[in-house]
C-alpha positions, -999 to +999 in steps of 0.1 A: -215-104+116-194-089+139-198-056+159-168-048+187-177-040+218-195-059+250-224-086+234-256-072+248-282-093+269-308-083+243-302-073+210-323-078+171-304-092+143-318-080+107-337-058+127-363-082+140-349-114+153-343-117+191-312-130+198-307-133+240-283-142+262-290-174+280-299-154+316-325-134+295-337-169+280-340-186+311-360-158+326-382-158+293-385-192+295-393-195+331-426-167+327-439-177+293-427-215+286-461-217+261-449-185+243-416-191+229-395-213+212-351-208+223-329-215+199-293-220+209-269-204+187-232-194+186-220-156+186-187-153+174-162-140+198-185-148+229-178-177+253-212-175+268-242-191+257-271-168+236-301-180+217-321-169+192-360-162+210-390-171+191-425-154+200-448-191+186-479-161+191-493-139+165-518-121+178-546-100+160-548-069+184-536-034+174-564-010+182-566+012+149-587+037+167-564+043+199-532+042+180-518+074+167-514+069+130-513+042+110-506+036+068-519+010+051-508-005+017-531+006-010-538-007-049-514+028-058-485+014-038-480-010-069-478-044-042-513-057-045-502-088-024-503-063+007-532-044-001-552-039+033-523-049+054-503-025+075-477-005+060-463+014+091-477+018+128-462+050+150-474+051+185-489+015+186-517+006+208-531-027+218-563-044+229-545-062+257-580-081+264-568-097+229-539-115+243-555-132+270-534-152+292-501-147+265-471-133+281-450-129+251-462-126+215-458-105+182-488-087+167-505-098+140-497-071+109-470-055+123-451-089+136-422-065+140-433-058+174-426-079+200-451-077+231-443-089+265-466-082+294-451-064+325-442-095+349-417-098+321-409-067+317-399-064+355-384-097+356-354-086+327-351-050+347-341-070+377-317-086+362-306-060+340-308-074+310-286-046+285-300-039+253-337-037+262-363-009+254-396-006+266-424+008+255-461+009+272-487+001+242 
């Protein structure tokens, strides 16, 4: 794939895989070394080194209750291999007492997310790490 422009510091390819730049991965890697896996890989038309960032976490910790709306697959939907799993989440909340010690992780039935506490969070700000978007949960 190729998109013109400046390569960000950040960015998901098919929509969920992190793919960092290697400042972004050192940083990562230097908070949360039991957390993730870095993968180095090769982005066409960029000298510098970027890897793919892997969150080795699953956590079961969306609070159903606190978050603001959430759709579940049902036997209608016709995929009775994800009956009782999440559908869609919109204005995710966690139970952060859940997680522990973790510092980076994806949530368990909506692994789309990807959680990282705020030490990391203010870490990649520092830097200023393009491509990022935070979001309290």
């Amino acid at each position: 794939m190729y998109l013109p422009g400046t390569a960000l510091d950040f960015s998901l390819a098919a929509r969920s895989t992190p793919v960092v730049h290697a400042k972004v991965a050192s940083v990562i890697a230097d908070l949360a070394p039991d957390d993730v896996q870095l993968f180095p890989v090769e982005v066409a038309g960029q000298p510098e080194q970027f890897c793919i960032l892997v969150a080795t976490k699953l956590i079961r910790c969306i609070d159903d209750k606190a978050t603001e709306e959430i759709l579940m697959w049902t036997p209608e939907d016709g995929r009775p291999e994800k009956v009782g799993e999440y559908r869609d989440v919109w204005g995710m909340r966690i139970d952060a007492s859940q997680a522990g010690d973790t510092k980076v992780f994806r949530t368990w039935g909506w692994p789309i997310a990807l959680i990282v506490r705020e030490e990391i969070r203010d870490a990649l700000e520092r830097i200023g790490a393009t491509g990022t978007k935070f979001e309290e949960v």
